[in-house]
Steps between C-alpha positions, in 0.01 A plus 500: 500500500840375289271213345285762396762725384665226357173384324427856364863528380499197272132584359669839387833338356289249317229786356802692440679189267085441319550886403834445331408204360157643337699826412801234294151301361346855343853609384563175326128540323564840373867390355720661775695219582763722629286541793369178490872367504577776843173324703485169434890482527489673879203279572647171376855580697331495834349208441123559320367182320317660246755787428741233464262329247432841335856544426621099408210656209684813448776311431357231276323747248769757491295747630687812686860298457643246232298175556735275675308113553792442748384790733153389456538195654733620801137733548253239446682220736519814776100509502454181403700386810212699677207314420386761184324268271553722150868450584563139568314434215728753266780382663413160395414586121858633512646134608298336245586702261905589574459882571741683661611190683533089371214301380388276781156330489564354858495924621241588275280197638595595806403913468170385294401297750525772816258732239309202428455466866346840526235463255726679236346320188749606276731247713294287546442435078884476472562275789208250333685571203858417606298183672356398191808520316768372743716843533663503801322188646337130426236532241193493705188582340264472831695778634436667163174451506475653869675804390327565172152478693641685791554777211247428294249560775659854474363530133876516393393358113823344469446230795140420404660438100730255670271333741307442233754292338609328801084389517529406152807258438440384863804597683511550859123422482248287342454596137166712501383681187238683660759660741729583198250663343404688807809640563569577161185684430621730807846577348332496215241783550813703636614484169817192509526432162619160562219433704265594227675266265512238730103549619421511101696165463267313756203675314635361179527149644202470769719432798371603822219765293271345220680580176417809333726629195306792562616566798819364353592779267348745751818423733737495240438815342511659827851359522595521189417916508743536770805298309457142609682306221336162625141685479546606147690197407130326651294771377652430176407131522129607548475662191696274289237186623187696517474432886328791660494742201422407171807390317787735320826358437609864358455650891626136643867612304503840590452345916754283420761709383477762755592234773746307240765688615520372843299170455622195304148323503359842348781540216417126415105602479529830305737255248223223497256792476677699158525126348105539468462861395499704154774780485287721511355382846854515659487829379216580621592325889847662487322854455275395759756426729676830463157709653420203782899615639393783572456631865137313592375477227541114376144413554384837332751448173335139506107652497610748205650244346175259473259791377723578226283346163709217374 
């Protein structure tokens, strides 16, 4: 009879704490973070793993108090120290990144790696990352690989864009094109910009796909729409050799000065490019490039542009 009372008791304190909890969740969605603030902070005191999480977030956006990184991570490492998977991996972004407490890659590692553990692919991206890139530990790009797949299985487009890399300059693995461009065909149907420039780069030279300009310029404007610099840098270079589209050096400079601000290789290109156009024509690609800035619209600026008559 006590084990049942017992049993009975606990069930009710537990549906009791899932009540509060869900009643903090629904104040926080409607704005009252006041309340929010009163549930999750009870909760969290005695001990709750997701309360705790709920307010290490509180305190990290600034929502319901003055956002205080510091307190966030005293509330993550409390869950996190529990086994909750959204926390060890915040808790580790906060190492890595020296919020609210010193930037150590050895903790971060160490926090990514618990999430990782659990499937969390989030964690398991940045831990392939931090293995890729030596943070924290020896560069070790088999490990990198295992986490990018391990994450990439997971559809997260970040880990398949990487993996994809790792298959093509053959690190941690065999170079293989065709897994490259796997891998970067899944990222890139998520829409990863770099891996649409990177899976219209192995269009453009026939590694691992049979080369298709084409397809080429396909990938690149997809890219270069959302603000890849490299994809309108290389969407540039299409039009300026006639690879893919027919050739116009007046839309090759307008490409190349909307990414010569942040690439060298493109400011070089748009310079080569004006060297071989009329005034008028820079004209004409400098007024072109003022529309194809605008919100989505590059490819759209670049259709009006070619049924203009000449």
């Amino acid at each position: 009879m006590k084990k049942l009372m017992l049993t009975i008791l606990i069930a009710s304190c537990m549906a009791t704490a899932q009540a509060r909890l869900d009643e903090g969740a629904d104040a926080y969605e409607a704005g009252n973070y006041a309340l929010a603030l009163k549930e999750f902070q009870a909760l969290a005191k005695k001990g709750n793993a997701t309360a705790q999480y709920n307010l290490a977030q509180m305190y990290r956006k600034g929502k319901g108090v003055p956002a205080n990184d510091a307190q966030a991570v005293s509330w993550y490492r409390k869950a996190a120290e529990q086994g909750y998977g959204d926390a060890q991996f915040n808790l580790g972004f906060m190492y890595a990144n020296g919020k609210g407490i010193k930037q150590d890659y050895v903790q971060a590692a160490n926090w990514y790696r618990k999430a990782a553990e659990q499937n969390y692919a989030y964690a398991q991206f940045n831990l392939g990352y931090m293995y890729e890139n030596g943070q924290g530990m020896k560069r070790d790009y088999e490990q990198a690989l295992l986490w990018y797949r391990a994450a990439a299985e997971q559809e997260h487009a970040g880990a398949q864009t990487n993996l994809g890399y790792l298959y093509q300059n053959g690190l941690g693995v065999p170079k293989d094109f065709k897994q490259a461009i796997y891998w970067y065909r899944a990222a890139a149907e998520q829409g990863d910009t770099t891996a649409q420039n990177n899976l219209g780069l192995l269009y453009g030279s026939g590694h691992g796909v049979k080369q298709d300009y084409a397809q080429a310029v396909s990938w690149f404007r997809k890219a270069a729409e959302l603000g890849d610099t490299e994809a309108q840098n290389n969407l540039g270079f299409m039009y300026a050799n006639g690879q893919g589209v027919p050739q116009n050096k007046v839309i090759a400079y307008a490409l190349y000065a909307l990414a010569a601000p942040d690439l060298n290789h493109a400011r070089e290109n748009r310079d080569l490019t004006a060297s071989k156009l009329t005034e008028k024509q820079i004209q004409a690609a400098q007024t072109l490039g003022k529309e194809m800035v605008k919100p989505n619209n590059l490819n759209n600026a670049i259709a009006a542009y070619l049924k203009k008559p000449v």
